[in-house]
N, C-alpha and C positions, 0 to 999 in steps of 0.2 A: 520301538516303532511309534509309540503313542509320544516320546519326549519329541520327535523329528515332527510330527503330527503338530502337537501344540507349537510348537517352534516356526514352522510354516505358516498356523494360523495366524500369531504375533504378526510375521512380517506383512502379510496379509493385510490385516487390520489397521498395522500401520502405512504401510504404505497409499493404502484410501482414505484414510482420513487428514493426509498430508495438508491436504487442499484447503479443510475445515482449518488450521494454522496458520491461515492468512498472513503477510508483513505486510505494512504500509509503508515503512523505510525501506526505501528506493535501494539504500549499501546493503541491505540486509538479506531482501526478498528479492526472487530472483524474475527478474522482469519479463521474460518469454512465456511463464510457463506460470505466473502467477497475475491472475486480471486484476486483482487489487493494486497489488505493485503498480503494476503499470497502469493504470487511472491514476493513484498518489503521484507518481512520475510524472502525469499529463498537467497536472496539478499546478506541482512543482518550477514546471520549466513555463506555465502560462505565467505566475507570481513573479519567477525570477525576470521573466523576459520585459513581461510590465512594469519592472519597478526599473529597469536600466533605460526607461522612454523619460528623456527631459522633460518637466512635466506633466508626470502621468500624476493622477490622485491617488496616491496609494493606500487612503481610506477604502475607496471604489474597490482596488485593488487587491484588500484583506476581505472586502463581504465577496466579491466573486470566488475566490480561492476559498473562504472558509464554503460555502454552500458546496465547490467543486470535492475538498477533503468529504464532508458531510454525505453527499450521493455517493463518494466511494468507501463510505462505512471509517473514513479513517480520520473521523474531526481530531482528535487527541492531536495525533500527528502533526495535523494540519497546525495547530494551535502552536505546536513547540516550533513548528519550521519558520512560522510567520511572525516569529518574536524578534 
């Protein structure tokens, strides 16, 4: 009884603290059901859509997106996506 006890408590445990494992990669983390995900995503597709504008400054372009990655806790990412 007590191994099914502690076994229970594991899945418990894990399963709450899921959340605390945040992804910032968008292929990775699952976008419904993770806010970070999806902020990196909102990210993402601001950067991409700005840089396909003839035109656009895409200096302007890298400090908006970096500040955007940075408020969603996910600069690293942002850094490697922006290269």
């Amino acid at each position: 009884m007590k191994h099914y006890a502690l076994v229970a408590a594991a899945a418990m445990f894990v399963s709450m603290s899921s959340a605390a494992f945040a992804e910032c990669d968008t292929h990775k983390g699952d976008r419904d059901t993770d806010k970070q995900t999806a902020c990196s995503e909102k990210c993402e597709d601001a950067f991409t859509s700005g840089k396909q504008h003839y035109g656009s400054n895409v200096d302007k372009l890298k400090q908006e997106a970096a500040a955007c990655f940075e408020k969603c806790g996910c600069a690293e990412h942002g850094a490697q996506y922006m290269k």
